[in-house]
C-alpha positions as CSV (number, residue, x, y, z in Angstrom):
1,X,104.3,42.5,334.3
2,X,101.3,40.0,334.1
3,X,99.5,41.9,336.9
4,X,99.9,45.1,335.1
5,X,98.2,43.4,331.9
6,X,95.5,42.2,334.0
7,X,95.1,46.1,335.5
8,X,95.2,47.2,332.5
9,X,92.6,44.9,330.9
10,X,90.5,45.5,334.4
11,X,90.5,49.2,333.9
12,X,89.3,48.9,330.3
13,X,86.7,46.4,330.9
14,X,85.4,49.0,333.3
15,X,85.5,51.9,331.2
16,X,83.8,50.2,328.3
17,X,81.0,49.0,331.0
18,X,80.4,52.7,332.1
19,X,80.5,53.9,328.6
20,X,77.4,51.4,328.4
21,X,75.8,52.7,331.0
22,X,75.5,55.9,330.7
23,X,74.4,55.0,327.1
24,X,71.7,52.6,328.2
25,X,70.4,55.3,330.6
26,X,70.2,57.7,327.8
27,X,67.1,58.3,325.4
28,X,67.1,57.4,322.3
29,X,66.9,60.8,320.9
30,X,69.8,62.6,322.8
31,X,72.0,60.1,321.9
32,X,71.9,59.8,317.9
33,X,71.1,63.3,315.9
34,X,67.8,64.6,315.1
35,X,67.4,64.5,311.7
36,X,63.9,66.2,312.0
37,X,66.1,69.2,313.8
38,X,68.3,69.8,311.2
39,X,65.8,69.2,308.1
40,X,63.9,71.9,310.0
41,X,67.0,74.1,309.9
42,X,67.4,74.4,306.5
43,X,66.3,77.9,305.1
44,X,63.8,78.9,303.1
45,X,62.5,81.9,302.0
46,X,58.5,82.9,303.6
47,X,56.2,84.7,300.8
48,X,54.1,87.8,302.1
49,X,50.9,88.8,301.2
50,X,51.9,92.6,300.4
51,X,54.8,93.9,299.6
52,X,58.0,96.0,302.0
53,X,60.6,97.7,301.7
54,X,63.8,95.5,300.6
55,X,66.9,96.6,302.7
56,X,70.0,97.4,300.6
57,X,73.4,95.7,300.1
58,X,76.3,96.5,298.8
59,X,78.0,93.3,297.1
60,X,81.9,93.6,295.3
61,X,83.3,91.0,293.2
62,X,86.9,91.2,292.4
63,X,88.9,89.7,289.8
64,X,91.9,87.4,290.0
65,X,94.4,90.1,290.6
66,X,92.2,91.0,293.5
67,X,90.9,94.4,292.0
68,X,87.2,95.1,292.4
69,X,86.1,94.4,289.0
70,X,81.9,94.3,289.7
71,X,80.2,96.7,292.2
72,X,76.3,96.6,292.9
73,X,74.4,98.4,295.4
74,X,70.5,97.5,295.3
75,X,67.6,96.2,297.1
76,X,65.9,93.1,295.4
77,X,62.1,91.7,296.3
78,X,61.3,89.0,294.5
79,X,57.2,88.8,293.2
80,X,55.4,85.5,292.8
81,X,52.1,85.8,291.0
82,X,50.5,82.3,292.4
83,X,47.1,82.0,290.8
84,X,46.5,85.4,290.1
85,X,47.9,86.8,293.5
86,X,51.1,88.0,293.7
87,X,53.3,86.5,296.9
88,X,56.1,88.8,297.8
89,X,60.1,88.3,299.6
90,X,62.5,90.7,300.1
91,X,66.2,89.9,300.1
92,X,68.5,90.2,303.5
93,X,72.1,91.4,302.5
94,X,73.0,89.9,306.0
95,X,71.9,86.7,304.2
96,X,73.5,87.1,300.6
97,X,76.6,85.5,299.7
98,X,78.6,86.3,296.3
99,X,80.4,84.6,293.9
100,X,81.2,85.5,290.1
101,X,84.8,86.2,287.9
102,X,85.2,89.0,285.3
103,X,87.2,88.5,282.2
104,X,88.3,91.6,279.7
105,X,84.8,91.2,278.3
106,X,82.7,89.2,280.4
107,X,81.9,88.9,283.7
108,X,79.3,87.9,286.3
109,X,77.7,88.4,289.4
110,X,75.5,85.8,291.4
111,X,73.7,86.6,295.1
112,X,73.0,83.4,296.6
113,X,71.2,82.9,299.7
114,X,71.4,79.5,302.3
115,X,71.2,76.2,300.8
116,X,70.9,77.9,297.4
117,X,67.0,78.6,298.1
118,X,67.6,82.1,296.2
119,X,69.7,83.0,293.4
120,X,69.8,86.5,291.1
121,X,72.7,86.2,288.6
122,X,73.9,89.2,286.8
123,X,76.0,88.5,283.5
124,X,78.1,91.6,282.2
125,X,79.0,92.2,278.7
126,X,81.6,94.9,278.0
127,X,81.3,96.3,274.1
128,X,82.1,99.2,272.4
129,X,83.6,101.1,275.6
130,X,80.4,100.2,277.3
131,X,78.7,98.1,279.7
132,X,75.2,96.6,280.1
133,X,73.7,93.1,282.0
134,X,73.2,90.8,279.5
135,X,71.5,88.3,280.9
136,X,69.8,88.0,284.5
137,X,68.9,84.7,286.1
138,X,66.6,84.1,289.1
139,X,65.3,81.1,291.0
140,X,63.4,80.9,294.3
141,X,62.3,78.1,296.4
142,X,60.4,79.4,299.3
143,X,57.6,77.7,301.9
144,X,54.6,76.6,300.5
145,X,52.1,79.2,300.9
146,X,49.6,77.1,302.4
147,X,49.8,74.3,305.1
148,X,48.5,71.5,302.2
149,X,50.1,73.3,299.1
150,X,53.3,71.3,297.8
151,X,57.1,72.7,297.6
152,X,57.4,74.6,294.4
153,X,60.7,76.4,292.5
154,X,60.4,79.6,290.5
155,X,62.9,80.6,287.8
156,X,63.0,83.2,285.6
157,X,65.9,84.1,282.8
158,X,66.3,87.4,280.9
159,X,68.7,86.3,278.1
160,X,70.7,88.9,275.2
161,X,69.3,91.7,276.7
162,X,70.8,95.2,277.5
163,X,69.7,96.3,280.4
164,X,71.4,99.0,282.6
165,X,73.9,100.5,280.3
166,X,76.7,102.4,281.4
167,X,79.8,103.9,279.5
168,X,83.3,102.8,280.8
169,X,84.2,103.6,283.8
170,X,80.9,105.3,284.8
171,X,78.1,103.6,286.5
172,X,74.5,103.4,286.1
173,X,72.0,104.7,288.7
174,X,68.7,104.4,288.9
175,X,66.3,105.0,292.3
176,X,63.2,104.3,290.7
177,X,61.8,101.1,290.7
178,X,63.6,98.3,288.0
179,X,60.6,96.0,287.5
180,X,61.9,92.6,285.0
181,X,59.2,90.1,284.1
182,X,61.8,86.9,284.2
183,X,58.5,84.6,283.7
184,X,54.9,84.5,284.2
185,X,55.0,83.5,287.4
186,X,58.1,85.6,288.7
187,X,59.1,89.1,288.4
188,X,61.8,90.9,290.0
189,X,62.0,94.5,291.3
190,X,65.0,96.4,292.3
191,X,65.1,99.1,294.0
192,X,67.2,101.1,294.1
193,X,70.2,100.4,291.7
194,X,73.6,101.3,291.4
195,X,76.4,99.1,289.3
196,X,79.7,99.4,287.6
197,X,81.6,96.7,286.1
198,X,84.5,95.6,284.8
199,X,86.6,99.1,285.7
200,X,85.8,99.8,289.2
201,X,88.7,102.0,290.0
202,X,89.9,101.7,294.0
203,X,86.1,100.2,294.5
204,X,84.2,103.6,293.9
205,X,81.6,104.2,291.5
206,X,82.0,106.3,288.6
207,X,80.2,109.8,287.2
208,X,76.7,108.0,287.1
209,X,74.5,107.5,284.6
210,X,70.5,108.7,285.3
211,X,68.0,105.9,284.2
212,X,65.0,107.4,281.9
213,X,62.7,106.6,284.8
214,X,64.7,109.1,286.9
215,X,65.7,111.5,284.4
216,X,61.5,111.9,283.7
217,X,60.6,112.5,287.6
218,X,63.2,114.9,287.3
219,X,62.4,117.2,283.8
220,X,58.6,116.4,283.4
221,X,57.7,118.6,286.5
222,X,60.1,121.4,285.3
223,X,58.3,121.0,282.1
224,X,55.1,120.9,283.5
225,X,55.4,124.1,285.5
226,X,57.1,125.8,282.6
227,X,54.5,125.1,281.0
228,X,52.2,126.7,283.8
229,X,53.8,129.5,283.8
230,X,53.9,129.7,280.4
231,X,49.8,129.4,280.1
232,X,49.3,132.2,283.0
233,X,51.9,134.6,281.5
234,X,49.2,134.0,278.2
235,X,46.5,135.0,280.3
236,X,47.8,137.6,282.0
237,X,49.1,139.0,278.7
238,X,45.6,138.7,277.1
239,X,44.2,140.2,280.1
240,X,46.3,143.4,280.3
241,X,45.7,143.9,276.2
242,X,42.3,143.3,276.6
243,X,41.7,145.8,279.3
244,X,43.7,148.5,277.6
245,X,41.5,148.1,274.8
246,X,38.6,148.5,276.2
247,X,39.9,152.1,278.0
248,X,41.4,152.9,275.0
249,X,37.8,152.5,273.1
250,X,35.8,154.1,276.3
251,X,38.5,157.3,275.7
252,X,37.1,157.6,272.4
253,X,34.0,158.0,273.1
């Protein structure tokens, strides 16, 4: 029994030696994390010099029952305006994760991006068998634009508002561009917009609702080329009366 002790104790001795050793033999840097590595990892959003295209998303929220209760389709690009130049970033859906809870008369919707570098918040307020986003929020913490310019957070809040208003049960639509001023320095465009909240039945939007930006794209070229038509029937008109006049007179004579 004593000789198996002393094995024993032999063959940990040597273990504990080789575990040394290949320590010892190792550099310092593959042997303890690289802090520099993951500090580098951490995202953060880059600012263009001109603007693109945001890609679209599609984000759901649910209630605690588990029924879709908020539905949003949009694009979002987010606008700095950095001493008197405006810095632009677009929004990755691949990127985006959601959180939020809706209540009988209140609910909300916030797109977050990695290590909370971007935000949007979207706060629904249900009245009078309608909805509309009271309040939006926004922050952004990108790169600093320039190599010597220091980190810098941008937030913007739209607060009692009633924005994007939509009947029960319908949803609001609007592919024209949704430009908000949140602050001086940040503004946020979406484009293009669909939402529905608080009834979202079987997660499918609703008869939609035509923003005023749409609906005047829409009627003010009919109206303008009614009103074409309108001025060459005129001339026409005055043409025809004008010419029978003049035979008419020549007859006469």
């Amino acid at each position: 029994m004593v000789q198996n002790v002393l094995m024993s104790k032999s063959s940990l001795l040597l273990l504990l030696a080789t575990i040394s050793g290949v320590l010892l033999g190792r550099d310092d840097s593959s042997a303890w994390p690289d802090l520099s590595s993951t500090e580098a990892q951490t995202y953060r959003p880059v600012l263009r010099p001109s603007e693109s295209i945001p890609p679209i998303g599609t984000y759901m929220q649910r209630n605690l029952a588990g029924q879709p209760c908020i539905k949003a389709t949009l694009g979002v690009e987010f606008i700095v305006v950095e001493k008197k130049r405006s810095w632009y970033f677009s929004v990755d859906p691949a990127r985006v994760t959601t959180s939020g809870f809706c209540s009988k008369d209140l609910a909300l919707l916030s797109l977050m991006l990695p290590h909370n570098s971007t935000s949007l918040q979207f706060i629904f307020r249900k009245e009078n068998e309608s909805f509309h986003v009271d309040e939006l929020k926004a922050h952004l913490s990108p790169q600093p634009i320039c190599e010597k310019c220091a980190n810098k957070t941008y937030a913007g809040l739209l607060a009692h508002q009633k924005l994007f208003v939509a009947a029960d049960g319908r949803s609001f639509k609007c592919t024209s561009e949704s430009l908000l001023l949140t602050s001086p320095e940040l503004k946020v465009k979406l484009v293009p917009l669909q939402m529905q909240a608080f009834s979202v039945a079987r997660g499918a939007y609703g008869q939609e609702v035509e923003c005023w930006a749409d609906y005047n794209k829409r009627v003010i070229p009919i109206v303008m080329g009614a009103v074409v038509v309108g001025l060459v029937l005129i001339a026409a008109l005055t043409f025809f009366f004008v010419r029978d006049r003049r035979t008419q007179e020549y007859e006469r004579l």
